[in-house]
C-alpha positions in Angstrom: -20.4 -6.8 36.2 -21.6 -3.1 35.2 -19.7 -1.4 32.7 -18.6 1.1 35.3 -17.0 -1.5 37.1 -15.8 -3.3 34.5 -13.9 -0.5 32.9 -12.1 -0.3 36.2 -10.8 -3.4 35.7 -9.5 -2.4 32.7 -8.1 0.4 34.4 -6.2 -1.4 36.3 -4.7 -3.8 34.2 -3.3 -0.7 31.9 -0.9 -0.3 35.0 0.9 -3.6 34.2 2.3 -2.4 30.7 2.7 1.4 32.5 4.9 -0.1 34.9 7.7 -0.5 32.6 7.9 2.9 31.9 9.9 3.3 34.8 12.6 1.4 33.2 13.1 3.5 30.0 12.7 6.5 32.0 15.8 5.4 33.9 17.9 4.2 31.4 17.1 6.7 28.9 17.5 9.4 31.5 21.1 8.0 33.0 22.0 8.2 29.3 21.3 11.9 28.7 22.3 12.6 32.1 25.9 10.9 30.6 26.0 12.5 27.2 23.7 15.3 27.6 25.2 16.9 24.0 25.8 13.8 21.8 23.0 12.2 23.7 24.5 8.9 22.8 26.5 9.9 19.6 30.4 11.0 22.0 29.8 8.0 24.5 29.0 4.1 24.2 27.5 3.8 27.5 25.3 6.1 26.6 24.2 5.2 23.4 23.7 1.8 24.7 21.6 3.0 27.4 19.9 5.4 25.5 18.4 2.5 22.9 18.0 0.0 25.9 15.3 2.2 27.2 14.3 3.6 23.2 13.3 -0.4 22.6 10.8 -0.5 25.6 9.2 2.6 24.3 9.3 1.2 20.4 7.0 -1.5 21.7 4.6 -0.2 23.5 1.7 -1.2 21.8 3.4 -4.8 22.2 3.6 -4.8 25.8 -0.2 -3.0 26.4 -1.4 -6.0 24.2 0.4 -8.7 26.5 0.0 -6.3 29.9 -3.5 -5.8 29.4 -4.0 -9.5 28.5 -2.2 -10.8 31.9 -4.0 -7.9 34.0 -7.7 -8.5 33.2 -6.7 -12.9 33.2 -8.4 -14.1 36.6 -5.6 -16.3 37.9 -2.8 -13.3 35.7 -1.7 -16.1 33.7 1.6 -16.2 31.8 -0.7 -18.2 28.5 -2.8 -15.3 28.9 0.1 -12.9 28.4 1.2 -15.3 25.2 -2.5 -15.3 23.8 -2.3 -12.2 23.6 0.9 -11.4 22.0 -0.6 -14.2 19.4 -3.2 -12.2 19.1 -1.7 -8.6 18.8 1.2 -10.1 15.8 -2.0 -11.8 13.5 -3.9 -8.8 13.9 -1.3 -6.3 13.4 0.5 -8.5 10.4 -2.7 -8.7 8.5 -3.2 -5.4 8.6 -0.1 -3.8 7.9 0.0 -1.8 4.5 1.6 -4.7 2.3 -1.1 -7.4 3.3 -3.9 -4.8 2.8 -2.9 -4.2 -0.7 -3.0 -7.4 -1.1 -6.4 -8.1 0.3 -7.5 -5.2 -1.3 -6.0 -5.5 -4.6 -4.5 -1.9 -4.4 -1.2 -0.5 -5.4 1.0 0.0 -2.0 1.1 3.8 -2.3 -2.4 4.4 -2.3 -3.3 2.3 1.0 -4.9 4.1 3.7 -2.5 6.0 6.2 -4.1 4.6 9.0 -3.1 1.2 8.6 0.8 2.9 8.9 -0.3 3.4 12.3 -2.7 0.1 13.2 0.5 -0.9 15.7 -0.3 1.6 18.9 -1.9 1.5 22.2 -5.6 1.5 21.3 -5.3 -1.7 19.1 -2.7 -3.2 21.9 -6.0 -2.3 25.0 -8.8 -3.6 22.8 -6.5 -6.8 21.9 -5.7 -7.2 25.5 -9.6 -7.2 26.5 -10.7 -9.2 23.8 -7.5 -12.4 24.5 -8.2 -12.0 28.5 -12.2 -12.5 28.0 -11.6 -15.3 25.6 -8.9 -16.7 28.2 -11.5 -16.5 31.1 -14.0 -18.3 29.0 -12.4 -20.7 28.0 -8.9 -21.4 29.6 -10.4 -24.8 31.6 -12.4 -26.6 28.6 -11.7 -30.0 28.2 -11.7 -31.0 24.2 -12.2 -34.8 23.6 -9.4 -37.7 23.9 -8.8 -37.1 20.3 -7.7 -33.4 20.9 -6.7 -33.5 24.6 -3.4 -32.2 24.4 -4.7 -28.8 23.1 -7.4 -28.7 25.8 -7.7 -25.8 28.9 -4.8 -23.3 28.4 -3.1 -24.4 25.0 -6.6 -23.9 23.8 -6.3 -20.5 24.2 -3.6 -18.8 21.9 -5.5 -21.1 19.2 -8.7 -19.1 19.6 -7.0 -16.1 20.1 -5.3 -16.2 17.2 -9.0 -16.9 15.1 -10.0 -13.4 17.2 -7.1 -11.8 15.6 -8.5 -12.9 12.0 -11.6 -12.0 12.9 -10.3 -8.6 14.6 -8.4 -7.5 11.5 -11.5 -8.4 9.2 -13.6 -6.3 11.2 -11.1 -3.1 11.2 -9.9 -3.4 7.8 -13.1 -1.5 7.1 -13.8 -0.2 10.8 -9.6 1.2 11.1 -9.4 3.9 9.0 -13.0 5.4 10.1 -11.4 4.9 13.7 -8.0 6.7 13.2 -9.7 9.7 11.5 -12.1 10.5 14.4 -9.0 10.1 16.3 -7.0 13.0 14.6 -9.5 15.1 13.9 -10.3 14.7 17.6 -6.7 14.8 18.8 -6.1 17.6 16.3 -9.0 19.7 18.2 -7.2 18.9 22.0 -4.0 20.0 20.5 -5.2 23.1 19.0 -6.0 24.2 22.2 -2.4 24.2 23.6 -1.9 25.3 27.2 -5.4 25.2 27.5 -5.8 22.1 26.4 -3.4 21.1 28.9 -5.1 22.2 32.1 -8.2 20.9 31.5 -6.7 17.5 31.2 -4.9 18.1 34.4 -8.2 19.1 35.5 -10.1 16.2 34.4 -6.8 13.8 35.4 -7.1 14.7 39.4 -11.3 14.5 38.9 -11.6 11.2 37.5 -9.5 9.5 39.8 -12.5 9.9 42.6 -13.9 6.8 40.1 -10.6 5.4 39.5 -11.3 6.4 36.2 -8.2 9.0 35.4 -6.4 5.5 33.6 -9.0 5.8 31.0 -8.2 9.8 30.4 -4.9 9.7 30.4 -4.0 7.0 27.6 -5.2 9.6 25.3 -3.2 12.2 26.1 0.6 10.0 27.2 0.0 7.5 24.7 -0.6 7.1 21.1 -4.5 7.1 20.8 -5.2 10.4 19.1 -1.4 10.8 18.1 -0.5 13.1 21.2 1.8 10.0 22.6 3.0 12.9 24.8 5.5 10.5 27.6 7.1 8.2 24.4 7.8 10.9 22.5 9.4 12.8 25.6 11.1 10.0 26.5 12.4 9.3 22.7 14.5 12.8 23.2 17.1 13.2 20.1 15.6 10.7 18.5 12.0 12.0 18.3 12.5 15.5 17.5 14.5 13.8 14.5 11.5 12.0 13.2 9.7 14.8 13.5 7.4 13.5 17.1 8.8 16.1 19.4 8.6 19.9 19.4 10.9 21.3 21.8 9.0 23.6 24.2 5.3 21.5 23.5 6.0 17.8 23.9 5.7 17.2 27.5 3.1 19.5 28.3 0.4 16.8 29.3 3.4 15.8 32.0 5.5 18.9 33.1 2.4 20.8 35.1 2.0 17.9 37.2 5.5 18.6 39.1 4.8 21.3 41.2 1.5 19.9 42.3 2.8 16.2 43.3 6.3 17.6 44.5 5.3 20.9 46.0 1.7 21.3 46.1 0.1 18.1 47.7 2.8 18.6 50.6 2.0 22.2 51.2 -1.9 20.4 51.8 0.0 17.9 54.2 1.5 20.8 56.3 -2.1 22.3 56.5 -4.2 19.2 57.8 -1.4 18.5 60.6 -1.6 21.8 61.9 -5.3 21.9 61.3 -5.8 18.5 63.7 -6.8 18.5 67.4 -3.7 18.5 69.0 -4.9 15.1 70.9 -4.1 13.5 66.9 -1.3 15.5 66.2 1.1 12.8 66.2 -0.8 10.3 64.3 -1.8 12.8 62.1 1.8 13.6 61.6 3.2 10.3 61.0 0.5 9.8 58.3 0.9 12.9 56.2 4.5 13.0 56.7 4.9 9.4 54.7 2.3 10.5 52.0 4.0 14.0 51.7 7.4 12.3 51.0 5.5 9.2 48.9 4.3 12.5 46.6 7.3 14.2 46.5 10.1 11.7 46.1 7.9 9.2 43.7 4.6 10.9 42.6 2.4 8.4 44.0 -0.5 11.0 45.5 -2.8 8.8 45.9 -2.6 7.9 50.3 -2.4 11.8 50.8 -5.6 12.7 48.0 -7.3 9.8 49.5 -7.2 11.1 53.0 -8.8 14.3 52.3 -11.5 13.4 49.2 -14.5 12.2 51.2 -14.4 14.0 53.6 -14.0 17.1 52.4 -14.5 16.8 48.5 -14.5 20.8 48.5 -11.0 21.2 48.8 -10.3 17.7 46.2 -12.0 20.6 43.9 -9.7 23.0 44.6 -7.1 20.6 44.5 -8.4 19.5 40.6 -8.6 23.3 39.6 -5.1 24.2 40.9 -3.5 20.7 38.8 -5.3 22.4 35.7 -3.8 25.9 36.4 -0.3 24.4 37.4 -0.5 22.6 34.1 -1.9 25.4 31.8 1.0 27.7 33.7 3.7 25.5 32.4 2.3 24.9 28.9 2.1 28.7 28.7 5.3 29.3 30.0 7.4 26.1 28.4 8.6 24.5 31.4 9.0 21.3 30.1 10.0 17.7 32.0 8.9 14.2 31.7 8.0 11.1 33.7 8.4 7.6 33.0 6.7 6.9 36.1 5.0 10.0 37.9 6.3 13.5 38.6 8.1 12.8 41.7 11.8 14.2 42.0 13.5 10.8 40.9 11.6 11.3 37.2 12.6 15.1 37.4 16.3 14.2 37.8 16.4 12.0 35.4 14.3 13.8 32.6 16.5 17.0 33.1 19.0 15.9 31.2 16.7 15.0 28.1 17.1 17.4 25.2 12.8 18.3 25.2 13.2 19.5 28.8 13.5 23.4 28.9 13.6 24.7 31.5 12.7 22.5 34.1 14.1 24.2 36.8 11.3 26.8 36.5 8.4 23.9 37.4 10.7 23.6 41.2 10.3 27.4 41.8 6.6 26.7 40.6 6.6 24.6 42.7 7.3 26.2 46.0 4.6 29.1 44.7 1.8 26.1 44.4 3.2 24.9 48.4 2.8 28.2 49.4 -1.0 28.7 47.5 -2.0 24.4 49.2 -0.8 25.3 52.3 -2.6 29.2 52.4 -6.1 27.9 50.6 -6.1 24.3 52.5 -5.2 25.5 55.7 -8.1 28.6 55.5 -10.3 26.6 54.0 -10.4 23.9 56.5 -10.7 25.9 59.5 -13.2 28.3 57.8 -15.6 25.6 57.1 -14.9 23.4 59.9 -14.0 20.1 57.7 -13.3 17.1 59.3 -9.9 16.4 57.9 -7.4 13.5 59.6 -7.3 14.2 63.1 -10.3 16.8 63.6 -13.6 15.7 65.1 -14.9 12.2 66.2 -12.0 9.5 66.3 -12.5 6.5 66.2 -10.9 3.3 66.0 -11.5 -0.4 65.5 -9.2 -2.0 67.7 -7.9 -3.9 65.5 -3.9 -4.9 64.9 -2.8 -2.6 62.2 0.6 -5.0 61.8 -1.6 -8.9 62.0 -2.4 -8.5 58.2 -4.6 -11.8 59.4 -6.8 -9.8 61.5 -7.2 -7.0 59.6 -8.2 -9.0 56.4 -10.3 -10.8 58.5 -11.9 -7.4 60.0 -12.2 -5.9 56.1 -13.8 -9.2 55.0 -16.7 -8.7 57.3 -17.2 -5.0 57.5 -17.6 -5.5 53.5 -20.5 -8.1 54.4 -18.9 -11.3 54.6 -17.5 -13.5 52.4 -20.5 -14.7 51.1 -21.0 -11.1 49.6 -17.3 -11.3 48.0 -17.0 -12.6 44.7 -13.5 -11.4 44.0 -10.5 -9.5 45.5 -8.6 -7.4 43.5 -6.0 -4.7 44.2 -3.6 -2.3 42.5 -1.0 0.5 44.4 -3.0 1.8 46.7 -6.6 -0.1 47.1 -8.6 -2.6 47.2 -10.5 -3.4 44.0 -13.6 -5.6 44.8 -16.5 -7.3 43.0 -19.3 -7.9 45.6 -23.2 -9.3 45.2 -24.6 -6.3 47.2 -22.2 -2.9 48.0 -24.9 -1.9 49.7 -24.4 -4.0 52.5 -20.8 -2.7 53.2 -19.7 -0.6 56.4 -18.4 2.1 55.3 -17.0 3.4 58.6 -16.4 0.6 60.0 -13.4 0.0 56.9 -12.2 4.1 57.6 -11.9 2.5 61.7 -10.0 -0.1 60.2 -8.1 2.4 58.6 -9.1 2.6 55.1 -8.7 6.4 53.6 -11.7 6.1 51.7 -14.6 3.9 50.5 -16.2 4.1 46.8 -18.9 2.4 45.5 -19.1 1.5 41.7 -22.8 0.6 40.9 -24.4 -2.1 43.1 -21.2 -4.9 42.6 -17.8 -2.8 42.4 -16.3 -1.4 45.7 -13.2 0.3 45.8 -11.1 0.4 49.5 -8.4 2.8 49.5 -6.0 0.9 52.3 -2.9 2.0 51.5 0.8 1.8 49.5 2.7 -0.9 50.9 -0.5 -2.6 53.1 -2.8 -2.9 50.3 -0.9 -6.1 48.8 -0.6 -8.1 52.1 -4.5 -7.2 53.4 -5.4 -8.4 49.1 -3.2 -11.5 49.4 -4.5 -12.3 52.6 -8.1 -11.6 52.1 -8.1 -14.1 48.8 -6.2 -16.5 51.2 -8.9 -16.6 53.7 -11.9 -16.5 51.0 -10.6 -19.5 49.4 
C-alpha cells in the first residue's frame, strides 16, 4: 500500500479513540450546565459527572494507544486493543522521569522535561501503528508443540511488549529532540493567534478532499505540539487551574467552526435546491434537507460537502476560505465554545455552560451572517458559472434499488472492477475506504448513478466512495459479505 493510502488508514482508525469524546463532552457539559458556578464544588451530581467525563479526557493518550491499535487490526481485534495497551504501559513506564534517572544515572531534578510529557497522543498513534502492524504480521503464527499455547493471538501482546522495550530505547535519545521541535513548532502556530486559527480552519476543510484533515487536526485538538486545544476545553475549572486554559484563547481551533457547520453549510443547502432544474427539485430537496439538518444538529458535514466538491471544487474553495475567516473572526473576537464531537447545536448546548466559553452566543448570530454570505456567494456563483450542482444538468440513474443493500453492494462491487480488483473493504461515517489492485479500472460515474456523492482516488490502490451517513455501514458490511 502507498503511503498516501496508508496514512488514510491511519486516519481512520484515529476516529475510534475520537469517538469517545462525545461521552465527556456530555457528561462534562450536563455537569456545568448543573453547577455552572461551583462547577462541581455546590452539587454532587455534578461533581460526579464532571470527573466522570474529566477521566476520559485524563487518558487520552491511553485510549489513542488501544483505539488506534483496534482500528488499523484487519479483523479489529479485541487482542489487538490489549497489545497495544501492553505496549503503551512498557513504553510509557520505562520512560517516565524516575526510570530514566535510573537508566541514566542522573539526579531526578535534572531529567529532561520531555519525558514529563512522553504520556500524550503522539506516543499513544505511533504505539497504536507499531502493535496493529506487529498484530497483522503475526497474529496467526503457529509456534511449535512445546510453545503452542502462546501461539497466533497470545503471541501478540508478548511481542508487543519487546516493541515497547525497543520503542522506549529508541526515544530515550530520539524523545526529547522530538518534543522540542514540537514546542518550538507549536510555539510558532500559537504565536500567531487568530491567524493561526483560520489557516487551520482553512487547511481543516482542504484536506478533507484526501481524507487527510485527521492527520491536521491532532495537532491542533490534541496534545502533539502542546495546543491540546478540545481536552483542555473540555477540562473547564479544572484546566484553567492547572494553568492549560486561558479563558478567551482555549477553544479557538474549535469555536469558528460553529457558524460554518450550523449556519453556513445550510445557507449552501438552500442555494443548490433553488439552483436545481425544477424536474429534481424534490430529490434535490430531500437530499440537502437531511445533510443540512446532519450539519446543523450534529456537525457531521461531510454528505452535504461531498455533494458539491467534484463537481464544482470552486465553490469547496470558497467554502475552505470562509471556514478560515469564520474561525480567524471568532479568535479575533473571543467567541469561545467547544466540541466533544463536532460543532453541531447538541456540542454548543452543552459547551455553553463550561466556564472557557465566552460568549458563545455571538458564534449563533455569526452564524446567521455566514448563512446569509453561503447562501448569497453559492447561489451567485452557481448560476454565474453554470456548475452542475445536485439536480442541474444530465441525470442519470442506475436503476438500481437504493433500499436492497444486496444489490447495491453488488452494483458497487462491479462498477469498482470486480471483485477480483478488491483486496479489502473498509469504511468509516460516511465512505467507503477501499484498497484495490488497479483504481484505474473503476467507474467513476457509474458509482455517482449508484448514488455515491463522490469518488477519490489515492495513488494506483486506495479508492475512497463517499456513499453516505447511515448507508455506508450496510453497503461495507455487505460488500465484505459478498467478497468473502
Amino acid at each position: 500500500m502507498n503511503i498516501l493510502g496508508y496514512l488514510q488508514k491511519v486516519g481512520k482508525a484515529l476516529m475510534v479513540p475520537v469517538a469517545t469524546l462525545p461521552a465527556a463532552a456530555i457528561l462534562m457539559g450536563i455537569g456545568y450546565w448543573m453547577d455552572p458556578v461551583g462547577w462541581g464544588s455546590e452539587s454532587v451530581v455534578a461533581a460526579l459527572l464532571i470527573k466522570s467525563g474529566a477521566a476520559i479526557i485524563d487518558n487520552m493518550a491511553v485510549l489513542f494507544a488501544i483505539g488506534v491499535t483496534f482500528g488499523l487490526s484487519r479483523d479489529k481485534s479485541g487482542a489487538a486493543a490489549l497489545s497495544g495497551y501492553v505496549c503503551f504501559m512498557v513504553l510509557t513506564t520505562l520512560l517516565s522521569p524516575a526510570v530514566v534517572a535510573q537508566l541514566q544515572g542522573i539526579p531526578a531534578d535534572v531529567v529532561p522535561a520531555a519525558f514529563d510529557k512522553v504520556a500524550n497522543q503522539f506516543v499513544g498513534i505511533l504505539v497504536g501503528i507499531v502493535s496493529a502492524e506487529i498484530y497483522n504480521r503475526f497474529h496467526e503464527v503457529e509456534l511449535p508443540k512445546a510453545l503452542a499455547f502462546f501461539s497466533g493471538k497470545r503471541l501478540v501482546p508478548i511481542l508487543t511488549s519487546i516493541a515497547g522495550i525497543l520503542l522506549a530505547s529508541i526515544l530515550l535519545f530520539v524523545w526529547p529532540v522530538i518534543y522540542d521541535a514540537l514546542i518550538a513548532f507549536g510555539t510558532q502556530l500559537q504565536s500567531m493567534g487568530a491567524l493561526g486559527a483560520g489557516l487551520f480552519g482553512f487547511f481543516n476543510r482542504l484536506m478533507l478532499t484526501i481524507g487527510m484533515h485527521h492527520a491536521l487536526y491532532p495537532v491542533f485538538w490534541f496534545d502533539v505540539v502542546g495546543i491540546n486545544d478540545i481536552p483542555n476545553f473540555l477540562g473547564g475549572a479544572q484546566s484553567i487551574a492547572n494553568g492549560t486554559a486561558v479563558i478567551g484563547q482555549t477553544g479557538m481551533y474549535q469555536a469558528g467552526f460553529f457558524p460554518i457547520m450550523m449556519f453556513g453549510l445550510p445557507g449552501a443547502a438552500l442555494a443548490i435546491y433553488q439552483c436545481a432544474d425544477k424536474k429534481n427539485k424534490d430529490k434535490v430537496f430531500s437530499i440537502m434537507l437531511a445533510a443540512a439538518m446532519a450539519s446543523f444538529f450534529t456537525g457531521i458535514t461531510e454528505p452535504l460537502e461531498f455533494s458539491f466538491m467534484f463537481v464544482a471544487p470552486v465553490l469547496y474553495l470558497i467554502h475552505a476560505v470562509l471556514t478560515g475567516i469564520s474561525l480567524y473572526i471568532a479568535a479575533t473576537m473571543e467567541w469561545m465554545a467547544g466540541f466533544g464531537f463536532s460543532a453541531g447545536l447538541v456540542d454548543l448546548v452543552l459547551s455553553s455552560q463550561n466556564p472557557l466559553a465566552t460568549k458563545w452566543y455571538m458564534l449563533i448570530v455569526q452564524g446567521f451572517v455566514f448563512f446569509a454570505l453561503y447562501y448569497s456567494v453559492f447561489r451567485v456563483t452557481i448560476t454565474k458559472f453554470n456548475l452542475m450542482t445536485p439536480g442541474r444538468g444530465k441525470d442519470e440513474q442506475s436503476g438500481v434499488n437504493q433500499d436492497d443493500m444486496g444489490e447495491l453492494a453488488n452494483a458497487y462491487i462491479a462498477a469498482i472492477g470486480g471483485k477480483e480488483n478488491i483486496l479489502e473493504v473498509d469504511n468509516c461515517i460516511t465512505r467507503l475506504r477501499l484498497t484495490v489492485k488497479d483504481s484505474s479500472i473503476a467507474d467513476k460515474e457509474a458509482m455517482k448513478a449508484l448514488g455515491a456523492a463522490g469518488v477519490v482516488t489515492i495513488g494506483a490502490g486506495g479508492l475512497q466512495v463517499i456513499v453516505g451517513m447511515g448507508k455506508v455501514d450496510k453497503v461495507a458490511q455487505e460488500m465484505k459479505s459478498q467478497l468473502s
